[in-house]
PARO-142342 format. One record per residue: residue number from 0; residue in three letters; chain; x, y, z of N, C-alpha, C in turn. Coordinates in steps of 0.2 Angstrom, whole numbers. Layout:
N
(NUM, ALA, A, (X, Y, Z), (X, Y, Z), (X, Y, Z)),
...
END
This chain:
193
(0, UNK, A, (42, 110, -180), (44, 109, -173), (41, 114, -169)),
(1, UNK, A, (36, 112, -163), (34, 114, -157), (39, 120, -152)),
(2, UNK, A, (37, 125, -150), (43, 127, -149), (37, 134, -143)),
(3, UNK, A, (42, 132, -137), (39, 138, -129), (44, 144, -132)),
(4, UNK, A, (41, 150, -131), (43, 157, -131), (41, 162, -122)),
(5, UNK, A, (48, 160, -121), (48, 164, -114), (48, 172, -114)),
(6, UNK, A, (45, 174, -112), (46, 182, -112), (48, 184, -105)),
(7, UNK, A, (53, 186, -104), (54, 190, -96), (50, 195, -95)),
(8, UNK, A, (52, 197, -90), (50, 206, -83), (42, 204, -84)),
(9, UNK, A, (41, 199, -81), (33, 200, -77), (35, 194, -74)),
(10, UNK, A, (35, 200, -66), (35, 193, -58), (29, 189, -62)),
(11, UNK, A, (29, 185, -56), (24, 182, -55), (22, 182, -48)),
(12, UNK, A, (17, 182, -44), (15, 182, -37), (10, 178, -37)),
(13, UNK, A, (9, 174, -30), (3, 172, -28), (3, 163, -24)),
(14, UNK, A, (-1, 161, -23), (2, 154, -19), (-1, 148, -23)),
(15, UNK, A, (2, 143, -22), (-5, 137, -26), (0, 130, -21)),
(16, UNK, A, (-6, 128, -18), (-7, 121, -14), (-5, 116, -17)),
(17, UNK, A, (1, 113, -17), (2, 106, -24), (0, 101, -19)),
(18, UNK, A, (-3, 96, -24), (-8, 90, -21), (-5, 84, -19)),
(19, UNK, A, (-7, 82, -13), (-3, 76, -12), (0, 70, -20)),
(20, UNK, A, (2, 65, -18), (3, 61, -23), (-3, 54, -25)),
(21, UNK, A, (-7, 53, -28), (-13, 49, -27), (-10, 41, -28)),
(22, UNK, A, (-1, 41, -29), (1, 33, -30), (4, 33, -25)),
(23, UNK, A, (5, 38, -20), (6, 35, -14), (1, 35, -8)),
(24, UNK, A, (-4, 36, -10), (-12, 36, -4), (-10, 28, -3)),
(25, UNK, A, (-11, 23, -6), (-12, 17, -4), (-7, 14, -1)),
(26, UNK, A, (1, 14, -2), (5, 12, 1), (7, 15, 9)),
(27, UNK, A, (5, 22, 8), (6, 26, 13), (-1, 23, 19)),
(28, UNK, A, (-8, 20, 18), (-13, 18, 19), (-11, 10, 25)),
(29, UNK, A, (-9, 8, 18), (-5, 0, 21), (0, 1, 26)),
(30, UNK, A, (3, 6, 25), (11, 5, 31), (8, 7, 39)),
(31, UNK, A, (4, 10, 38), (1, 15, 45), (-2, 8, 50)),
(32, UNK, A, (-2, 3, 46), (-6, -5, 46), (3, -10, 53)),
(33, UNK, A, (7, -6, 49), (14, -8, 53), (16, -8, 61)),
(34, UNK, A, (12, -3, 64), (15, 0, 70), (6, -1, 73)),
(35, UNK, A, (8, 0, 80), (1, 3, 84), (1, 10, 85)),
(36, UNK, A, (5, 12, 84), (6, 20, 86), (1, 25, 84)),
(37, UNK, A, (1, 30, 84), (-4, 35, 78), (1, 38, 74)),
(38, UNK, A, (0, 38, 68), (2, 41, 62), (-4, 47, 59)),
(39, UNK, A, (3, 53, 59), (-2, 56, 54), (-2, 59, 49)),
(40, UNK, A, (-5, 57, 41), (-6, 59, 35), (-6, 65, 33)),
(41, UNK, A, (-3, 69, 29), (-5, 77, 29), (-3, 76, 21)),
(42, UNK, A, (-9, 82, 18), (-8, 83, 11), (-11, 76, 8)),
(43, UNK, A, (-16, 74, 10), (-18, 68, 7), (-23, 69, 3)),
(44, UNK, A, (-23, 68, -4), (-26, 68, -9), (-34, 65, -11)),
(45, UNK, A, (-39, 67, -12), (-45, 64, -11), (-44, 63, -17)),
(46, UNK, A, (-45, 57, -18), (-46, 50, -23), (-51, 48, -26)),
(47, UNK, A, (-52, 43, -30), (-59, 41, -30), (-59, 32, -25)),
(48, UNK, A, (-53, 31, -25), (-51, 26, -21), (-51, 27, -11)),
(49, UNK, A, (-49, 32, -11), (-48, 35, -3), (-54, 31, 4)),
(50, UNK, A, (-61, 34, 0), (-66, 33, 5), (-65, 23, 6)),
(51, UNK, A, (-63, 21, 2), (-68, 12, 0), (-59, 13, 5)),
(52, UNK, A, (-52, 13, 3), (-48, 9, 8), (-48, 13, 15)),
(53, UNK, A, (-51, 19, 17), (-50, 20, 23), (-57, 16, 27)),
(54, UNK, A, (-61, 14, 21), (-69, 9, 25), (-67, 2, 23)),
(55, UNK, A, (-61, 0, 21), (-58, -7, 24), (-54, -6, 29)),
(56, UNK, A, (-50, -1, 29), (-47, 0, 37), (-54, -2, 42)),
(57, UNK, A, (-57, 5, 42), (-59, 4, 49), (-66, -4, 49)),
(58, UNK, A, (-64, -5, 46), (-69, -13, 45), (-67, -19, 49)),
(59, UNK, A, (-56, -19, 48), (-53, -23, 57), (-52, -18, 59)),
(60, UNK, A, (-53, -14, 60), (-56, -13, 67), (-49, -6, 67)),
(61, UNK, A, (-46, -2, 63), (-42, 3, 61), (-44, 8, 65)),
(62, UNK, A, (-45, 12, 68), (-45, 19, 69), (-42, 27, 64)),
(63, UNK, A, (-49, 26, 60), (-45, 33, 56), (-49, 43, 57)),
(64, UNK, A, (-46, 44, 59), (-50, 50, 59), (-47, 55, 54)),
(65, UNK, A, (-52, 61, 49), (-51, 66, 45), (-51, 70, 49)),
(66, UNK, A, (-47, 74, 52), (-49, 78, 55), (-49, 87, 50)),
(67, UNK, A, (-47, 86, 45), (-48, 91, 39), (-46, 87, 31)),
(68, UNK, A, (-48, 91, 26), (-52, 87, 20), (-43, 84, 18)),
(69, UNK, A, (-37, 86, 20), (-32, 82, 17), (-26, 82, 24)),
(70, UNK, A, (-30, 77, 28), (-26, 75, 35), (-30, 68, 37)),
(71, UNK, A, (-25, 63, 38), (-29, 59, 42), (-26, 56, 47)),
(72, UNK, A, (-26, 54, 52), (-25, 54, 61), (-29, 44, 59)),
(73, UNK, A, (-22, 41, 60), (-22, 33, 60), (-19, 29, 63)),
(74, UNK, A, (-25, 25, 69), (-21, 23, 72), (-24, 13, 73)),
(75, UNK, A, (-18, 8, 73), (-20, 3, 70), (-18, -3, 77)),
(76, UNK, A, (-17, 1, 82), (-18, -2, 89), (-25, -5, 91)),
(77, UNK, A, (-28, -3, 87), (-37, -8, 90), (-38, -13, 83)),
(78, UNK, A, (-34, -14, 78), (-35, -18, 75), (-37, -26, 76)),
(79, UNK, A, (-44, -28, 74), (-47, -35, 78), (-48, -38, 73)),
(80, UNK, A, (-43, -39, 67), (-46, -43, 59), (-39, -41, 57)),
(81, UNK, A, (-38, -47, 52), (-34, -48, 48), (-37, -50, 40)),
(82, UNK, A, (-43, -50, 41), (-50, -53, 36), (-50, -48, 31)),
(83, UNK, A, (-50, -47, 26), (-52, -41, 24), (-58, -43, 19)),
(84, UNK, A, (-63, -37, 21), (-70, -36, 17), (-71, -41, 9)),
(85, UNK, A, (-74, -45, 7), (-74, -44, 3), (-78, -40, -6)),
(86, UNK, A, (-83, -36, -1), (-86, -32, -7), (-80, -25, -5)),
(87, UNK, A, (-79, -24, -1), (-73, -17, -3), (-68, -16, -3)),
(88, UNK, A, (-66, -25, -6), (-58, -26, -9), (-61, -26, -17)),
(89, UNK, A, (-66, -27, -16), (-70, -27, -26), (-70, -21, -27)),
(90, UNK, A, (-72, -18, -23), (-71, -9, -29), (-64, -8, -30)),
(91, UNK, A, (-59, -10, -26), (-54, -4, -27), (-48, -11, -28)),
(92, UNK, A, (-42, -10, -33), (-36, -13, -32), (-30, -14, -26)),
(93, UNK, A, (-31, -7, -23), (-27, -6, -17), (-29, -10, -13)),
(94, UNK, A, (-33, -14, -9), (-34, -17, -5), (-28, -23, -5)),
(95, UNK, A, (-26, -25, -9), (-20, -31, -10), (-15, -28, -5)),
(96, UNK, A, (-14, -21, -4), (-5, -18, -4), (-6, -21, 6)),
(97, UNK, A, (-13, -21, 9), (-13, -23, 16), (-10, -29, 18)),
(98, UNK, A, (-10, -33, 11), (-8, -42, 14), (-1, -40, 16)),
(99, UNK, A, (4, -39, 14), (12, -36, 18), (11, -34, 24)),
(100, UNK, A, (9, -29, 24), (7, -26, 33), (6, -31, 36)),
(101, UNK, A, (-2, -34, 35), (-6, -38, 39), (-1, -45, 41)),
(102, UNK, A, (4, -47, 37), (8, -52, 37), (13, -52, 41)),
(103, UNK, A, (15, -45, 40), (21, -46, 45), (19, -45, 52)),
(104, UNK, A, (15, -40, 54), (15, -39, 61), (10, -44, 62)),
(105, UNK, A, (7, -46, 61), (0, -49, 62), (1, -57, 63)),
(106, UNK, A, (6, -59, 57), (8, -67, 56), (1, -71, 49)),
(107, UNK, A, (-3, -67, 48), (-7, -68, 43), (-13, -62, 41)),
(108, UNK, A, (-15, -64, 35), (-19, -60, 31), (-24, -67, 27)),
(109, UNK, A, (-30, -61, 25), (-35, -68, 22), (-38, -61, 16)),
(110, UNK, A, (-35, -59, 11), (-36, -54, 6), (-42, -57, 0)),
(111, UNK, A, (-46, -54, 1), (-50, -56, -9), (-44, -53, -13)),
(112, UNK, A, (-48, -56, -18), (-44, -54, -26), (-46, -46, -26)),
(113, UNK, A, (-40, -43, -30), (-40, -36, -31), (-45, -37, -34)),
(114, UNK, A, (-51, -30, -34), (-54, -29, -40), (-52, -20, -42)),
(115, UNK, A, (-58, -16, -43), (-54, -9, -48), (-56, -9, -56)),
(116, UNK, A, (-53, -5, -58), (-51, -4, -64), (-48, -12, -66)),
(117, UNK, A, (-51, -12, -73), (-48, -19, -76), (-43, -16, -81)),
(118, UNK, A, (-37, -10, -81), (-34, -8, -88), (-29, -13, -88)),
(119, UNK, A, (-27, -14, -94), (-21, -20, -94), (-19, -25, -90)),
(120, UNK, A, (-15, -29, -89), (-12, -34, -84), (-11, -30, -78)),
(121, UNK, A, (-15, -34, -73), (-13, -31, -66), (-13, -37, -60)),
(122, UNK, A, (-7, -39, -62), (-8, -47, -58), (-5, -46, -49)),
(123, UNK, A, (-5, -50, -46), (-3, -49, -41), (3, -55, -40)),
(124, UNK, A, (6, -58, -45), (11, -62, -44), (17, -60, -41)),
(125, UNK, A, (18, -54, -42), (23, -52, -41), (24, -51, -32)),
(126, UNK, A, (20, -47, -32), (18, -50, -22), (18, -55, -19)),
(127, UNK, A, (16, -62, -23), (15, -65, -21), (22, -70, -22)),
(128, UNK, A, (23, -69, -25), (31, -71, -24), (35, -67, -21)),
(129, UNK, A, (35, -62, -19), (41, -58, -15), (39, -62, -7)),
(130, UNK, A, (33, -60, -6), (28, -65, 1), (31, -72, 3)),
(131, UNK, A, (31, -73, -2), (34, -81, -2), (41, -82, 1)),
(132, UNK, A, (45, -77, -2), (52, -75, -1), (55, -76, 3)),
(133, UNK, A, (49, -72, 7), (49, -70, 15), (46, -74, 20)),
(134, UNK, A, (44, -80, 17), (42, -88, 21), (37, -86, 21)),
(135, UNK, A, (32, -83, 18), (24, -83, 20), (23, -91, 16)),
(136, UNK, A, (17, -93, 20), (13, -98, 16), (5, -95, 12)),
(137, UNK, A, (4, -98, 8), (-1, -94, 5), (-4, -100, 0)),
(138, UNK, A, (-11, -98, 2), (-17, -104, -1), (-22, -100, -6)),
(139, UNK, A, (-23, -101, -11), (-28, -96, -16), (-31, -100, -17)),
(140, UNK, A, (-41, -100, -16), (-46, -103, -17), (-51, -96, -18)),
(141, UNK, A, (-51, -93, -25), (-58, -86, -25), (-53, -81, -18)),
(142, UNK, A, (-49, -83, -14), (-46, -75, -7), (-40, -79, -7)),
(143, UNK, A, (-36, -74, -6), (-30, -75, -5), (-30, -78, 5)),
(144, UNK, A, (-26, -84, 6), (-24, -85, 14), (-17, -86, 14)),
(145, UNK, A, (-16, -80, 19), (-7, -78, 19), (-5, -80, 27)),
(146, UNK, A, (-1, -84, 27), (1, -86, 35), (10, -85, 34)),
(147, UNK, A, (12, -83, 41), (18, -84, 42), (16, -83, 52)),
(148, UNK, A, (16, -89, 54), (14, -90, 60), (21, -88, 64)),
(149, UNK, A, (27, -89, 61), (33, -88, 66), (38, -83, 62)),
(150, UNK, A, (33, -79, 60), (36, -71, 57), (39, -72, 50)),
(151, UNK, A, (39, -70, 47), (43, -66, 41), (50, -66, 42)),
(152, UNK, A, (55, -68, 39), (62, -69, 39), (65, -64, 30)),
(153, UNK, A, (71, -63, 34), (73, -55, 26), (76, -62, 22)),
(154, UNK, A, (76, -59, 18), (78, -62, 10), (80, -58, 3)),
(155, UNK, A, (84, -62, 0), (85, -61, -7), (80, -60, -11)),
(156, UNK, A, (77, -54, -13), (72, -57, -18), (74, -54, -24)),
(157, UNK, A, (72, -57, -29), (72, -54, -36), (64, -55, -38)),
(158, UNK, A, (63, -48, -40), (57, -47, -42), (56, -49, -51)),
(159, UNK, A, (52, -53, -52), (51, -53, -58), (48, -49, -65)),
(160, UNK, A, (45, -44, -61), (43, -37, -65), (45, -31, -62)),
(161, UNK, A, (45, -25, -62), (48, -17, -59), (40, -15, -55)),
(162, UNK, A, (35, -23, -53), (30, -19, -52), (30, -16, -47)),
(163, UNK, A, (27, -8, -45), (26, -2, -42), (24, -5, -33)),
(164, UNK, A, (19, -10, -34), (15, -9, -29), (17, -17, -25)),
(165, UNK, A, (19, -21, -30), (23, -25, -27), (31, -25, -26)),
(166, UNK, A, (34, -18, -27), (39, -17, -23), (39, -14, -17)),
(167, UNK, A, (33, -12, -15), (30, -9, -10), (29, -11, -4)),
(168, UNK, A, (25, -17, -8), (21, -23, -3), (28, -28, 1)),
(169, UNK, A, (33, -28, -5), (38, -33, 0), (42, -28, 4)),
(170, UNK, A, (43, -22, 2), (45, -18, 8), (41, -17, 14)),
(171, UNK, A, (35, -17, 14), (33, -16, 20), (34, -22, 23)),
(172, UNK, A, (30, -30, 19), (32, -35, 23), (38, -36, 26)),
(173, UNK, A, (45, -34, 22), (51, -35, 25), (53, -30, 30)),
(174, UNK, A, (50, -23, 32), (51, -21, 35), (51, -24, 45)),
(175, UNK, A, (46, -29, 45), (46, -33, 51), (50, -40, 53)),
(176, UNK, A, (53, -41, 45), (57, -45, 44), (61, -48, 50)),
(177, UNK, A, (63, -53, 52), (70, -54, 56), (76, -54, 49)),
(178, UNK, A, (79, -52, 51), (85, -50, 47), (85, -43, 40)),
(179, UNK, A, (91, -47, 36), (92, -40, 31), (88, -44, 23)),
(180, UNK, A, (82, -40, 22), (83, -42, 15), (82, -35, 10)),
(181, UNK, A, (85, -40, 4), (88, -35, -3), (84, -37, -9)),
(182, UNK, A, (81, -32, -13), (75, -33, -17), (80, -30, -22)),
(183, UNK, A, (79, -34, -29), (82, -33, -35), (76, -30, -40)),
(184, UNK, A, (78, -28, -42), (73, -27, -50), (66, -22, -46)),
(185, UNK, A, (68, -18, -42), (62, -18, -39), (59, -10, -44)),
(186, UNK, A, (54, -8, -42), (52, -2, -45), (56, 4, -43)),
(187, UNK, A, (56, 8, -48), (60, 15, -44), (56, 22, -46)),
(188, UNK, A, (51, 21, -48), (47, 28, -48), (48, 32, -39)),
(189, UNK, A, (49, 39, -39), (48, 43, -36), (45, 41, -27)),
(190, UNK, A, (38, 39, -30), (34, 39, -22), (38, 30, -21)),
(191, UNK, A, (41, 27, -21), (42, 20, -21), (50, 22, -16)),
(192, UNK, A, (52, 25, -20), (58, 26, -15), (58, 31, -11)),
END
């Protein structure tokens, strides 16, 4: 058996910077998509995903400034797209978690297919039924097209997996919601809640 041996009487002193969280860069990305306001990111963690979803923001037309290497100043009141890119929804998975945003406040989204990493099943069903939940309509031909022309309404949903990013995605979409809605089964990791 493995075993730690603590020895006391030696302080410790000195500082260390603990690093944003890299699972909540995306979702924290996507929500800033919610408001016109300016929002500001602090402790934001540079990614290998970072640069490609802050260069789909400002592609409709987002406002993001770094004004130091883990800060960013976002503001998504000049927003003129609901489209998103399709070569810089290819690099990265994140891209999907905008359709929620983009839907509620917006009333539509026109999302590619997640690309990224390919490790195990990473389906986007689970989104795409909470979306639904919430009255979107939604056509898949190679891009997802998301319409809810008379807003997003709250709802029961029961998630049919604990996924992470589609607990996220139907929170932000309900966050615009009219009414109250209640997500079951949703994920519960840390940065989610």
């Amino acid at each position: 058996m493995s075993q730690f041996i603590v020895e006391g009487g030696h302080p410790l002193s000195g500082t260390i910077r603990p690093a944003g969280n890299k699972n909540e860069l995306q979702p924290a990305l996507a929500a800033s998509l919610l408001t016109d306001e300016e929002i500001t990111l602090k402790n934001v963690p540079d990614t290998n995903d970072r640069a490609t979803l802050i260069a789909i923001m400002r592609d409709i037309g987002v406002r993001v400034d770094e004004p130091d290497a883990h800060t960013l100043k976002i503001c998504a009141g000049s927003l003129n797209s609901t489209s998103l890119n399709k070569d810089l929804c290819r690099k990265v998975r994140g891209g999907f978690m905008f359709s929620g945003p983009l839907l509620a406040r917006h009333g539509k989204a026109t999302v590619p297919r997640p690309g990224g990493d390919k490790i195990g099943r990473r389906r986007v069903d689970t989104h795409i039924l909470a979306l639904k939940a919430l009255g979107a309509k939604i056509h898949t031909n190679h891009i997802y097209e998301l319409r809810a022309p008379k807003g997003l309404t709250g709802a029961d949903i029961f998630l049919d997996e604990r996924s992470v990013t589609g607990t996220e995605n139907a929170v932000m979409a309900a966050v615009l919601a009219k009414g109250t809605t209640v997500i079951q089964n949703a994920a519960s990791e840390p940065h989610v809640q």
